[in-house]
C-alpha positions as CSV (number, residue, x, y, z in Angstrom):
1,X,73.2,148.4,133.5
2,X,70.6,150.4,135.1
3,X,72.1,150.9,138.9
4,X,70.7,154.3,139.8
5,X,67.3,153.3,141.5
6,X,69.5,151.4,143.7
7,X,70.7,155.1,145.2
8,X,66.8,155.3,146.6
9,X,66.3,151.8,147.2
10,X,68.8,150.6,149.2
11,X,68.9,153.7,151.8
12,X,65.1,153.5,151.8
13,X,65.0,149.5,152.4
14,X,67.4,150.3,155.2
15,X,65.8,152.9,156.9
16,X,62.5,150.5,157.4
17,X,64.1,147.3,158.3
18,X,66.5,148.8,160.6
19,X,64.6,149.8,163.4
20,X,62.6,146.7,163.0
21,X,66.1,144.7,163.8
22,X,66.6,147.6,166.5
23,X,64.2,145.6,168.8
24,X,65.5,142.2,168.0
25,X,69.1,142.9,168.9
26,X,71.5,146.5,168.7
27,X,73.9,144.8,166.9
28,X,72.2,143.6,163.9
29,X,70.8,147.0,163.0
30,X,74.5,148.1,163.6
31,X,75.5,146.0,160.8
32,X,72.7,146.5,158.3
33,X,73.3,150.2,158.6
34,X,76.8,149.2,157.8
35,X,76.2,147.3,154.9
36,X,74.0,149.5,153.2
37,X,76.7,152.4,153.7
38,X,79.2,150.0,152.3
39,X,76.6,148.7,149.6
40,X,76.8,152.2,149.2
41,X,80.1,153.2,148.7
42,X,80.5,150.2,145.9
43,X,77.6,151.8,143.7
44,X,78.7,154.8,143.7
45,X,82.1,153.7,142.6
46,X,80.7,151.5,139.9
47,X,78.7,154.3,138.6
48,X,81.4,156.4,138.0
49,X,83.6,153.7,136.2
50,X,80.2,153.3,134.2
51,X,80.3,157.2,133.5
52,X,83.7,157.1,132.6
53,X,83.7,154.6,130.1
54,X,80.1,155.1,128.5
55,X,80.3,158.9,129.1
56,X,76.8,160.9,130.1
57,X,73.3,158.9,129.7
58,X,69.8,160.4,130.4
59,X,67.7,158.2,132.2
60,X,63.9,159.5,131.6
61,X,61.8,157.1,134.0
62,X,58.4,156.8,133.0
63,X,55.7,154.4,134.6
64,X,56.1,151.5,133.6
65,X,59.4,151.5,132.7
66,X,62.4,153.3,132.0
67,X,63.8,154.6,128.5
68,X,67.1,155.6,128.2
69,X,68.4,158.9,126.2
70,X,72.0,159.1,125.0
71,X,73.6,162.2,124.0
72,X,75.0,161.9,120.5
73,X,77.4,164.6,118.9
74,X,76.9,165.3,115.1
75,X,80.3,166.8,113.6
76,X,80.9,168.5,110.7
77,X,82.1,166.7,107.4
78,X,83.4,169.6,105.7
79,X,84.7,171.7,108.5
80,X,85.6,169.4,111.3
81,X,83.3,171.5,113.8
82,X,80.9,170.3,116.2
83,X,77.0,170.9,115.4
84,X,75.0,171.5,117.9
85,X,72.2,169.8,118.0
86,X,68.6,171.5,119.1
């Protein structure tokens, strides 16, 4: 589950339609820029349940497209030490 664009999109969708709403009615900017904190909030939880459990991941975003980069940890047969890898 790829959610991190959402941190751009959804504060930068809000910022252009609210003052569009601004001119309809005060009130219905109010609550977009209320839901998009909220909408917020909820990502940002989600992504660090999704951190938690999955640990790290390295999104590279190329055009196009994005690929996604784990970190993998080699260990040691013999010694039961980490390698680092280059």
């Amino acid at each position: 589950m790829n959610i991190v664009p959402l941190f751009i999109i959804i504060p930068l969708t809000a910022a252009f339609v609210i003052p569009l709403l601004g001119k309809l009615s005060k009130k219905s900017s109010d609550v977009l820029a209320n839901l998009s904190v909220f909408s917020m909030v909820v990502v940002s939880v989600v992504l660090f349940f999704e951190l938690y459990s999955r640990g790290f991941v390295t999104y590279v975003y190329k055009v196009g497209g994005a690929a996604v980069h784990r970190r993998k940890r080699l260990f040691a047969r013999h010694t039961g030490r980490n390698k680092r890898t280059p």
